[in-house]
C-alpha positions in Angstrom: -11.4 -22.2 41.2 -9.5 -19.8 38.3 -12.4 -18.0 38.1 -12.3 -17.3 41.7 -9.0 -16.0 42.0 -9.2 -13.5 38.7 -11.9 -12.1 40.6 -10.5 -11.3 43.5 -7.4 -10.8 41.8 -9.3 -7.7 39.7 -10.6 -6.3 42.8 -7.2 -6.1 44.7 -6.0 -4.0 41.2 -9.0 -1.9 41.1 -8.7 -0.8 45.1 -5.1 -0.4 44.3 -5.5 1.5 41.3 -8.9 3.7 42.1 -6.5 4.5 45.3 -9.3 3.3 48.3 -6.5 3.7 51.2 -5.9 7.6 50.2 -9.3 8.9 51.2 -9.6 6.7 53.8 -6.5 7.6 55.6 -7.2 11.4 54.8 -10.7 9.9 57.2 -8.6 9.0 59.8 -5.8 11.8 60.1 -9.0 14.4 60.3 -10.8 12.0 62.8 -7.5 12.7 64.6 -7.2 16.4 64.4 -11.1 16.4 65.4 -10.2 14.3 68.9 -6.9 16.4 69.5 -9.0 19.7 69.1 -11.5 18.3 71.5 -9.0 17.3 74.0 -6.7 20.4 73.7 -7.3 23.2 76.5 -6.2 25.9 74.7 -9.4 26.6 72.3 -12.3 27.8 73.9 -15.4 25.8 73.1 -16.5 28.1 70.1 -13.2 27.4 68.2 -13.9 23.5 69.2 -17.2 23.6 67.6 -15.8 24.9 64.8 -12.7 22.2 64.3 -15.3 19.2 64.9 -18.0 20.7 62.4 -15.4 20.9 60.3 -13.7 18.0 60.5 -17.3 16.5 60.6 -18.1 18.0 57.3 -14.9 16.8 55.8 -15.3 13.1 57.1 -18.7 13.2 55.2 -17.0 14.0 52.2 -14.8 11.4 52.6 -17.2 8.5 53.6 -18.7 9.2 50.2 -15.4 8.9 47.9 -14.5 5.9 50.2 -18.0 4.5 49.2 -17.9 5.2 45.7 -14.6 4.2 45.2 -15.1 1.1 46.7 -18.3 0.1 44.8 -16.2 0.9 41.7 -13.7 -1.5 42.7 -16.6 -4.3 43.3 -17.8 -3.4 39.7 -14.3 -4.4 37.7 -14.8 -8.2 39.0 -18.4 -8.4 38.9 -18.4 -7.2 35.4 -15.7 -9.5 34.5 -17.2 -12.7 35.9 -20.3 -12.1 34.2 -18.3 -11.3 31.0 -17.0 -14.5 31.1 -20.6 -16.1 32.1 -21.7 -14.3 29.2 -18.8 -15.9 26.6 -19.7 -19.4 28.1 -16.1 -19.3 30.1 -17.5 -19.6 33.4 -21.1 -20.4 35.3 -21.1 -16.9 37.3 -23.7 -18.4 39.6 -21.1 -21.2 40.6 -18.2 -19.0 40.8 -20.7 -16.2 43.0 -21.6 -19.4 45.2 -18.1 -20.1 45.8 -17.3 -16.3 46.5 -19.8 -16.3 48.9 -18.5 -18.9 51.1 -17.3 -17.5 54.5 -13.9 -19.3 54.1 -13.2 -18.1 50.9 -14.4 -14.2 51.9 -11.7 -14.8 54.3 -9.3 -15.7 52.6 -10.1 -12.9 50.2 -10.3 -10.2 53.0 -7.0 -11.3 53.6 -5.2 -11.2 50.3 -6.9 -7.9 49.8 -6.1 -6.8 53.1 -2.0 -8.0 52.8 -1.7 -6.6 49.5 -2.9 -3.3 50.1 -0.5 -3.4 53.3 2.5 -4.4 50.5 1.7 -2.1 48.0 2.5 0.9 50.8 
């Protein structure tokens, strides 16, 4: 199904354009620096404490621009499906109904997931 495909198409160019990976790899270099602080010897457990809270603080921070940034990204396509619902193009419930199939989210979670990985 075309409609289908622009859709998921759309949401590939909005992750890759609202920048998804950036914030979330920012979440897992500090979840990094949080473990390493943890693990390392050296700091007593005051200057621990304060690493983690920070790091804590900052992965917060992050979880939220991951969140909105991705809910932006599911916005483009949904807004553009029903768009097209609107100018008679497409049935948005059909296309939805096809989305929704576990196969196809599979298949999408793939795409998404080997495009982001190319775009690198």
């Amino acid at each position: 199904m075309l409609s289908a495909v622009v859709t998921v198409t759309l949401y590939i160019v909005a992750v890759r354009l609202l920048k998804v990976g950036t914030p979330a790899a920012s979440a897992v270099a500090t979840a990094r620096q949080a473990t390493a602080a943890m693990a390392d010897g050296t700091l007593g457990a005051h200057d621990r404490g304060r690493v983690v809270r920070r790091a804590a603080r900052r992965l917060l921070g992050l979880s939220f621009d991951i969140v909105l940034r991705a809910a932006f990204a599911a916005v483009v396509p949904a807004a553009t499906l029903y768009l097209f619902d609107a100018l008679g193009l497409v049935s948005a419930a059909v296309a939805t109904a096809f989305l929704l199939r576990p196969e196809v989210i599979a298949m999408s979670a793939a795409a998404t997931v080997g495009a982001v990985l190319l775009w690198r």
